[in-house]
Structures are given as structure tokens and as C-alpha cells.
N, C-alpha and C positions, 0 to 999 in steps of 0.2 A: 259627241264627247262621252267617254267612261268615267263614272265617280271620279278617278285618280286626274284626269287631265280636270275633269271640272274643278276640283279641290284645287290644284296647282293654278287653274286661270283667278282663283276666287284669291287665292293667295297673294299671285303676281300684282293685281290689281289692286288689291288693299294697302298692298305694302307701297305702290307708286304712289298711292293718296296719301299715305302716312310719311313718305317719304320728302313731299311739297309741302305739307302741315308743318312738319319740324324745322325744314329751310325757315318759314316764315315764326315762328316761334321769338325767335327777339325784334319785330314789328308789332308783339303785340301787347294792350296795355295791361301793364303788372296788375290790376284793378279786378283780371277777368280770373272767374272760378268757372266751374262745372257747367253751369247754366250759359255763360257764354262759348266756350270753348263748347260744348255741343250744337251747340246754335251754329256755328261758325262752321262746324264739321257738317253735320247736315247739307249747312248752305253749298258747302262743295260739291258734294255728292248729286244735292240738284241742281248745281249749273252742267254737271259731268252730262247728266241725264237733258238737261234741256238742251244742250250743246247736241248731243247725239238726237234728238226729237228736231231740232233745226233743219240735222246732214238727211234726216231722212226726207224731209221736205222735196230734195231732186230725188230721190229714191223711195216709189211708192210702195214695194215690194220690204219696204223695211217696216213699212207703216202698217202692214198686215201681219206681221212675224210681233210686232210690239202688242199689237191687239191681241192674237193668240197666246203670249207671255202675260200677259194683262190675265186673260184667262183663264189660266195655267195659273197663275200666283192665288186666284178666289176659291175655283177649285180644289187645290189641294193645300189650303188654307197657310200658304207660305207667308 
């Protein structure tokens, strides 16, 4: 992928998550400020991430490309 398609997937992607947050937005209790509502966001983000760590589980070849990304994020201190 080139900067521009990367940007565009980084895009597409945020906006589907922000897109299921706001659906659920009146399920949630009036009570919640900053500290939950991050809490809550995160927690998506890592079920999206444990949910893809699960599919990789029949696909060993993804489990290697996630170690190398894993590497790739310390390295160049992402």
C-alpha cells in the first residue's frame, strides 16, 4: 500500500468504528464522561484486535505477519 491508500484504509476504518459508537450512543448511561467513554472506546478497538487474533488462530501465516507488525510498531517507535 502507498501513504494515500494507507491513509484512506486508516480512514475507512475509523470512521466504521465511530460509526457503531454513535449507533450505540443512546444505550449509554447519561452518568458517563470522558473516562468512561474512553474506556468503552478502547474496549472496542481491543475486542476488533482479539477477534482478528482468534481468525488467525486457523491461519498461521497471519500469526507471523502480526509478530513482524508487533516489530515494526517498537522499532520505529509507532
Amino acid at each position: 500500500m502507498n501513504k494515500a491508500e494507507q491513509a484512506t484504509f486508516i480512514d475507512v476504518y475509523i470512521n466504521s468504528v465511530k460509526s457503531f459508537l454513535i449507533e450505540k450512543i443512546q444505550k449509554l448511561p447519561d452518568n458517563w464522561d470522558g473516562f468512561e467513554l474512553r474506556h468503552w472506546i478502547a474496549q472496542k478497538f481491543d475486542e476488533e484486535n482479539l477477534l482478528s487474533k482468534r481468525n488467525s488462530k486457523w491461519q498461521p501465516s497471519k500469526q507471523k505477519r502480526r509478530k513482524e507488525c508487533e516489530n515494526d510498531i517498537i522499532i520505529n517507535n509507532l
